[in-house]
C-alpha positions, -999 to 999 in steps of 0.1 A, spaced: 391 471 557 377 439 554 348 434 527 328 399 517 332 392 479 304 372 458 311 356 429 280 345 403 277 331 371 312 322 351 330 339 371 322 316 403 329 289 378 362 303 368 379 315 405 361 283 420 345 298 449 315 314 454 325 337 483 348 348 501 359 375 530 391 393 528 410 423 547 420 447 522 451 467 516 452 496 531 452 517 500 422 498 488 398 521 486 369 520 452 359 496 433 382 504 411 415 497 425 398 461 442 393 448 407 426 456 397 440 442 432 420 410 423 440 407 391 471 406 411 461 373 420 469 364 384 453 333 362 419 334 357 416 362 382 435 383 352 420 370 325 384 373 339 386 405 353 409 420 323 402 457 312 375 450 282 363 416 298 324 423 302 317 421 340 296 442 366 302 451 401 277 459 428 284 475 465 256 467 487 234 456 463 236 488 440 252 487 410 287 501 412 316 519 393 356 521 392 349 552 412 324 538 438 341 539 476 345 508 497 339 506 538 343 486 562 317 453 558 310 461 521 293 432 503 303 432 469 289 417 438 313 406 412 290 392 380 286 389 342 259 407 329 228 394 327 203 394 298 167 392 301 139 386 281 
């Protein structure tokens, strides 16, 4: 499945790249296990993306969880959150 991932805020800063497309595993299939496939990548893809490190994902431009399925030409949203005022 190949998917386009965005990349905002610190976390652009941190991965140094602002987008990218990429043909998943085959048993990537939620949200869930792509942020945990991204961690593979190790450095600050682990550190950044760490179980308790405050980030938010969205799938299409809805806000997503672990749980949320992934098809084919998914734009997702990798991003701190955001405060507002």
């Amino acid at each position: 499945m190949n998917v386009r991932l965005l990349y905002f805020a610190r976390l652009r800063e941190a991965f140094g790249i602002q987008a990218e497309e990429v043909a998943l595993p085959e048993e990537i299939r939620d949200v869930g296990a792509l942020s945990r496939w991204l961690q593979g990548r190790g450095g600050a893809w682990r550190a950044e993306l760490a179980p308790g490190r405050a980030y938010r994902v969205a799938v299409d431009q809805e806000m997503a969880g672990a749980s949320t399925r992934l098809h084919e030409g998914a734009e997702v949203a990798v991003f701190p959150p955001v405060t507002g005022g």
